[in-house]
C-alpha positions as CSV (number, residue, x, y, z in Angstrom):
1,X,0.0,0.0,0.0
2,X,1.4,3.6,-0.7
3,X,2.1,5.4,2.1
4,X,2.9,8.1,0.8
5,X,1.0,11.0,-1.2
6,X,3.1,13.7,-3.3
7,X,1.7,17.1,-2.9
8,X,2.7,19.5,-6.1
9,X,2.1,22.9,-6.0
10,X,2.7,25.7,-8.6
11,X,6.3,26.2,-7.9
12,X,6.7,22.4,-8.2
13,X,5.3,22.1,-11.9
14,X,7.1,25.2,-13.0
15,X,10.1,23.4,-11.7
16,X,9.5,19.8,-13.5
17,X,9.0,22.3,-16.6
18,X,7.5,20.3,-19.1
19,X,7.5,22.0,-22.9
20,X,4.7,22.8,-24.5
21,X,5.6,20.2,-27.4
22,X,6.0,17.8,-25.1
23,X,2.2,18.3,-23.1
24,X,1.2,18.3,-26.8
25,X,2.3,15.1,-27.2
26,X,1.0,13.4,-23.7
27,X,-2.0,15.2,-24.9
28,X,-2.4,13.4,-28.5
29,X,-2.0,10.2,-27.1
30,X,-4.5,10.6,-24.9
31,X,-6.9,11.3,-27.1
32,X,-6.1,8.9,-29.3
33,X,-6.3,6.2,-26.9
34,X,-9.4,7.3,-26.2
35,X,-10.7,7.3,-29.6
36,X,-10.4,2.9,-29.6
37,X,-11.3,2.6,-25.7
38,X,-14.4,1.2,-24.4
39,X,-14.3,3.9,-21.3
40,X,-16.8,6.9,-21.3
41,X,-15.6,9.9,-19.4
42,X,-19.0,11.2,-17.5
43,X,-19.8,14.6,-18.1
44,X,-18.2,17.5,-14.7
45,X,-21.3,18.1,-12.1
46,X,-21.8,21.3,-11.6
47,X,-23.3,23.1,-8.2
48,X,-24.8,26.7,-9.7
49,X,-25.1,29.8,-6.7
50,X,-25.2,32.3,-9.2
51,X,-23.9,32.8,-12.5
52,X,-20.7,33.9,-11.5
53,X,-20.3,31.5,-8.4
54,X,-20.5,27.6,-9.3
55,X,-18.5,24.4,-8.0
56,X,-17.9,21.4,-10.3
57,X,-15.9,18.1,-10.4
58,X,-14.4,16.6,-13.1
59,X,-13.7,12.9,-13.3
60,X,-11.6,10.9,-15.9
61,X,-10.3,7.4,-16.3
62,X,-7.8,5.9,-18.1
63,X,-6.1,2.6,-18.9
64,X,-3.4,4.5,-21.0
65,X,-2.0,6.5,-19.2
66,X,-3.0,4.3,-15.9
67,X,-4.9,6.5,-14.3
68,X,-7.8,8.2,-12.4
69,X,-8.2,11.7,-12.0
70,X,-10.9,13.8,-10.2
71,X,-10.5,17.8,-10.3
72,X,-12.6,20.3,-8.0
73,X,-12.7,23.8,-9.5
74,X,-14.9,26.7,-7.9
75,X,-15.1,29.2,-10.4
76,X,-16.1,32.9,-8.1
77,X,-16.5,35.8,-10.0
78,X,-16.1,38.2,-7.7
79,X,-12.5,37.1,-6.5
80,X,-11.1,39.4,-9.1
81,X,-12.0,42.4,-7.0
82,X,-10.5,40.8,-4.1
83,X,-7.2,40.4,-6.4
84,X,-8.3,36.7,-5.8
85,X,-7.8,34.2,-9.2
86,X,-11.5,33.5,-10.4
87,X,-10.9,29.9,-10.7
88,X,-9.7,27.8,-8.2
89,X,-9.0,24.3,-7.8
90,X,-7.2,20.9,-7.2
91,X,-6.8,17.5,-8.7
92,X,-6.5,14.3,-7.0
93,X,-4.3,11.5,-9.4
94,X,-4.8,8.0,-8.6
95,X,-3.5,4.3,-9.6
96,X,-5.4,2.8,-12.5
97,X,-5.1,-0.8,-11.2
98,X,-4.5,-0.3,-7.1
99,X,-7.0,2.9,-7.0
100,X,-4.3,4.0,-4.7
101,X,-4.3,7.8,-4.4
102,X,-0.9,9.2,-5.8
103,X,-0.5,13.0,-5.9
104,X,-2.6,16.2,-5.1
105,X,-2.0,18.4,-7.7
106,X,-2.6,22.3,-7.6
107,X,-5.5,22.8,-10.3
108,X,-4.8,26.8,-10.9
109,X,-1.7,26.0,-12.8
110,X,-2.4,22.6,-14.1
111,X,-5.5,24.1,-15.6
112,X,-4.0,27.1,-17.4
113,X,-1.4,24.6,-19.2
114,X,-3.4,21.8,-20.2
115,X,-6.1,24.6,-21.3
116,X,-3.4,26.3,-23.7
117,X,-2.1,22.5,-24.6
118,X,-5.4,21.8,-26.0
119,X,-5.6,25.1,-27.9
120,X,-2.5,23.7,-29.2
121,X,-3.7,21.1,-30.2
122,X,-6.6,22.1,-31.8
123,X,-4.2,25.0,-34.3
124,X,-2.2,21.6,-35.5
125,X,-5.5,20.5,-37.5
126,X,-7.4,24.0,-37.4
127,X,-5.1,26.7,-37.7
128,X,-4.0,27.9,-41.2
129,X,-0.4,27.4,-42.3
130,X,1.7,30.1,-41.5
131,X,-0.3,32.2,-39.3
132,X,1.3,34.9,-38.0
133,X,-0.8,37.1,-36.1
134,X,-2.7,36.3,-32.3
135,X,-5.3,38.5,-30.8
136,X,-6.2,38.1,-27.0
137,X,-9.8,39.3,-25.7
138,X,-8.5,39.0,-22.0
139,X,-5.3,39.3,-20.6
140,X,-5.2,37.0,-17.3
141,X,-3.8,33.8,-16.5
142,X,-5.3,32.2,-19.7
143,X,-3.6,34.5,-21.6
144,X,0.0,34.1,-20.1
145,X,-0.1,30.1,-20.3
146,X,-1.8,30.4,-24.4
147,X,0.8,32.2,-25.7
148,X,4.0,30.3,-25.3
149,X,1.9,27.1,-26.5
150,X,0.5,29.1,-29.4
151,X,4.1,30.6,-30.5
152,X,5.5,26.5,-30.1
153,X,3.0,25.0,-32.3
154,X,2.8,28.1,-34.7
155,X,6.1,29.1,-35.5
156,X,5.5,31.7,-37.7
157,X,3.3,34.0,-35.4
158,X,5.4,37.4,-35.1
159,X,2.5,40.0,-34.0
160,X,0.5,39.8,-30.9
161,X,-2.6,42.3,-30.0
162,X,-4.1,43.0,-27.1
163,X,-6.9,43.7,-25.7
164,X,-9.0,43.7,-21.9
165,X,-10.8,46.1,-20.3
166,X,-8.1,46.8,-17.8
167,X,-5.7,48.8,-20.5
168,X,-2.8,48.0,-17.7
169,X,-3.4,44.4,-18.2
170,X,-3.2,44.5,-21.8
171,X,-0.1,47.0,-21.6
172,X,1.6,44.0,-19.5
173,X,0.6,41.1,-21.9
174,X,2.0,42.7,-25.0
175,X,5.2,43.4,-22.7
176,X,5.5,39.5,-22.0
177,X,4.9,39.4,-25.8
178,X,8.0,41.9,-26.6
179,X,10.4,39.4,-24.3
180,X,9.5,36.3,-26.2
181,X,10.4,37.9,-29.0
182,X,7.2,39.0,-30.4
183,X,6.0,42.3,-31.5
184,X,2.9,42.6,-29.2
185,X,0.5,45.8,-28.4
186,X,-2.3,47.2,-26.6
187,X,-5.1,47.7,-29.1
188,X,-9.0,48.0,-29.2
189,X,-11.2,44.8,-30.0
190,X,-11.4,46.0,-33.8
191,X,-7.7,45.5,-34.1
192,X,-8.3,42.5,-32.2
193,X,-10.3,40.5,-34.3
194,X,-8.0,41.4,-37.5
195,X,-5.6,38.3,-35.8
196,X,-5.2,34.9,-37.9
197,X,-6.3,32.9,-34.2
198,X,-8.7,35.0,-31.7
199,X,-8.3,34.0,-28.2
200,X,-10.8,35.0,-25.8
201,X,-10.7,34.4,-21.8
202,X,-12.8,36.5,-20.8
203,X,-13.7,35.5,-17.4
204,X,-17.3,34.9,-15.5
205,X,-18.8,38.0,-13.9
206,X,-22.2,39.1,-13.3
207,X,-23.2,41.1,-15.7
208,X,-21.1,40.9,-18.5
209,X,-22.6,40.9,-22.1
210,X,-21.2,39.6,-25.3
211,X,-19.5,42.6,-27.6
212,X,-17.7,40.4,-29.9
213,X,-18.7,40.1,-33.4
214,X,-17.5,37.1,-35.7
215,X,-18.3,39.1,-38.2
216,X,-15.5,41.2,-38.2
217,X,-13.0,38.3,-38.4
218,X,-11.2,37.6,-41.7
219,X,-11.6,34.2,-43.4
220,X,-9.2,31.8,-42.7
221,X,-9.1,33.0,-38.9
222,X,-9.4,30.8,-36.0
223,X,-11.4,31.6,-33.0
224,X,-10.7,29.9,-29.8
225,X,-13.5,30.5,-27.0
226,X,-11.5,30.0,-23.7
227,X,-14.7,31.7,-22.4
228,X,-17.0,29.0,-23.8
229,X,-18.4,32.0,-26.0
230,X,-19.6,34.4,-23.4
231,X,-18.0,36.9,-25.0
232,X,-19.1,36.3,-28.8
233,X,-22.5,37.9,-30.1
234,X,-24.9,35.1,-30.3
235,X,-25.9,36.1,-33.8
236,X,-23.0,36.9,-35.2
237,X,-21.6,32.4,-35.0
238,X,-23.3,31.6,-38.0
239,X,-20.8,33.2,-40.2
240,X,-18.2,30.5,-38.8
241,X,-18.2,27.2,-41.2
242,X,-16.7,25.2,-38.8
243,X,-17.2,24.1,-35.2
244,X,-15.0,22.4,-32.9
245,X,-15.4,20.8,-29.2
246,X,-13.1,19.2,-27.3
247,X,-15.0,15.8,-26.7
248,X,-18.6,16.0,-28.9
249,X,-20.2,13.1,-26.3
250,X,-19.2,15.6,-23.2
251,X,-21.2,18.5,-25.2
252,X,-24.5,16.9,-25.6
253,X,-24.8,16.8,-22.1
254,X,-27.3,19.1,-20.9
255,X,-25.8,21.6,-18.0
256,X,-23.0,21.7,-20.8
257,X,-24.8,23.0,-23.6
258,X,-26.6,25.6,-21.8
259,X,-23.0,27.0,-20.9
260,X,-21.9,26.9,-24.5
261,X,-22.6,30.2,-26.4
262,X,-23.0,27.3,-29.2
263,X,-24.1,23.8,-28.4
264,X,-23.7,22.0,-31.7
265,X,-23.6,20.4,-33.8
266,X,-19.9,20.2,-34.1
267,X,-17.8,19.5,-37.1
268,X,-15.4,17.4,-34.6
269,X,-13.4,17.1,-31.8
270,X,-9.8,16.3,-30.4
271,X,-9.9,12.7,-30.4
272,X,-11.6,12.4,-34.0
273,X,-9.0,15.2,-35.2
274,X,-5.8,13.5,-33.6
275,X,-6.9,9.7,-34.9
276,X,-7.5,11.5,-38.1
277,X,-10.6,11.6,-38.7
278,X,-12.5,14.2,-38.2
279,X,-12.0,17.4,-39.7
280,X,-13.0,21.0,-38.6
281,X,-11.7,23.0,-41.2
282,X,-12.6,22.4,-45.3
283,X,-11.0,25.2,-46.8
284,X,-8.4,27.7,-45.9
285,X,-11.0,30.6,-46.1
286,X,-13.2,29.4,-43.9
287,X,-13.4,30.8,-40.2
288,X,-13.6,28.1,-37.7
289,X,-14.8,28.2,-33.7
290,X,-13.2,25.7,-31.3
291,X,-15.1,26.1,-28.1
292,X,-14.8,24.0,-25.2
293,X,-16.3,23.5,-21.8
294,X,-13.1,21.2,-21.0
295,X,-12.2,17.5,-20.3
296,X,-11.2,16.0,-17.6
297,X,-9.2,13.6,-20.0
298,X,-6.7,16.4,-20.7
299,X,-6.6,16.9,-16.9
300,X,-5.5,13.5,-16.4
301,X,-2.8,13.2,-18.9
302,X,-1.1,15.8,-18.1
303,X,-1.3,15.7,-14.4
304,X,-0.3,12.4,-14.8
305,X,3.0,13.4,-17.1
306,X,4.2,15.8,-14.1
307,X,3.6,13.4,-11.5
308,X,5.9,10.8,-13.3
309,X,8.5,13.8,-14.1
310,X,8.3,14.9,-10.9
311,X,8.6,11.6,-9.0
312,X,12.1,11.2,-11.7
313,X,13.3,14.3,-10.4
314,X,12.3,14.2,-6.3
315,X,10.0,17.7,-6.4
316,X,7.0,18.2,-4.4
317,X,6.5,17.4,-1.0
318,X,5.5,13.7,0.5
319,X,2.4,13.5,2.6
320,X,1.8,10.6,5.1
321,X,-1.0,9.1,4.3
């Protein structure tokens, strides 16, 4: 019997320091493995105070990588004015044969990069070749962990605009953009929307109305709704020709959909993309949506790829059972 339980917190995964090519990877596999497995993933439960102020957990199994996962998130919208994150959370790995817990994981920062992994992801089948441009409709946390893995699996991107409705926070995002050797700026939502991939995280909080219009986006562009579409006009989607969900079973469910600015149907998702076949985009003009309420899945394999990497390299502290 384990005896032990290895507690990681944020410092601890910034210290195993994974690669975003490399969570890209543990990420394909998974799905892929999940496209020919018999295992269902159940859909997160969700406890609703307000719309701004929920609880969920999200469960996954999996026989490759051998695991279990279970992550509780509260997602508070008012913790911004308390210069609180808005999302808060942590995931408990476990042993796919034993059921043995394993690790405690924090979720804040596990969340933000297997969020901008699967964003990856998605660009590899969805993006156009040679994009160059990213816009960001929010500049937190999402933001920060998207653009590295964007600039990794899009080498070509060179120009970065910003926008939020804090103009310090979109000052500071274009900065980090400037050190990794991008030309980023401040700009207004017009400039925005120009971008070959549109990011938007903008977060929950009461009262906030969609302003964005997928009208204004070129063809060819990618939209990626962080934000599960919050933020997009609701009659402005139909000009997209393509639409994308991380796991199509996951989005039928009910208490899903109705968080989904657009509930279906979808064109495909990661596993049918990575197992090739599926297909979200059908020319290189058309503008494509990839909105996702996340997977637990994605949760697992990557919590499960820092837990081995960091059992290899003796981080995190070791809890007596």
């Amino acid at each position: 019997m384990t005896k032990e339980i290895l507690y990681l917190n944020a410092s601890d995964i910034d210290r195993v320091n994974i690669s975003p090519s490399e969570i890209r990877t543990v990420l394909r596999d998974a799905f892929r493995a999940y496209r020919k497995s018999n295992l269902r993933i159940p859909s997160k439960q969700t406890v609703r105070v307000s719309s701004d102020r929920y609880f969920q957990t999200m469960a996954a199994v999996s026989a490759d990588p051998p695991f279990a996962a279970v992550k509780w998130v509260s997602v508070i919208g008012e913790n911004s004015l308390r210069g609180l994150p808005n999302v808060n959370g942590l995931l408990i790995l476990g042993d796919f044969e034993t059921g043995l817990p394993l690790a405690v994981v924090d979720a804040n920062r596990l969340t933000v990069i297997r969020t901008a992994a699967m964003s990856a992801l998605a660009c590899e089948h969805l993006a156009v070749p040679n994009s160059n441009s990213l816009g960001f409709v929010g500049c937190g946390a999402q933001a920060y962990g998207h653009l590295p893995a964007l600039k990794d699996v899009l080498p070509t991107v060179t120009n970065v605009a910003c926008f939020d409705r804090r103009t310090a926070s979109a000052e500071q995002l274009a900065s980090y953009a400037n050190d990794q050797g991008l030309l980023g700026r401040a700009t207004d939502i017009d400039d925005v929307l120009t971008a070959d991939i549109v990011v938007s995280t903008v977060p929950s909080v009461e009262g906030v109305q969609p302003f964005l219009d997928a009208r204004k986006l070129k063809p060819g562009s990618l939209a990626i709704a962080i934000d599960m579409g919050r933020s997009w006009l609701p009659d402005s989607l139909s000009v997209f020709d393509g639409f994308v969900v991380d796991d199509r079973e996951q989005a039928q469910d009910p208490d899903n959909r109705s968080k989904l600015a657009y509930g279906g149907p979808f064109d495909a998702d990661l596993s049918s993309l990575t197992s090739g076949i599926g297909s979200g985009r059908r020319s290189a003009s058309d503008r494509v949506l990839f909105i996702y309420p996340g997977f637990a899945l994605a949760d697992l394999a990557v919590a499960s790829e820092f837990y081995a990497k960091a059992v290899e390299m003796n981080v995190g502290i070791k809890m007596p059972r």
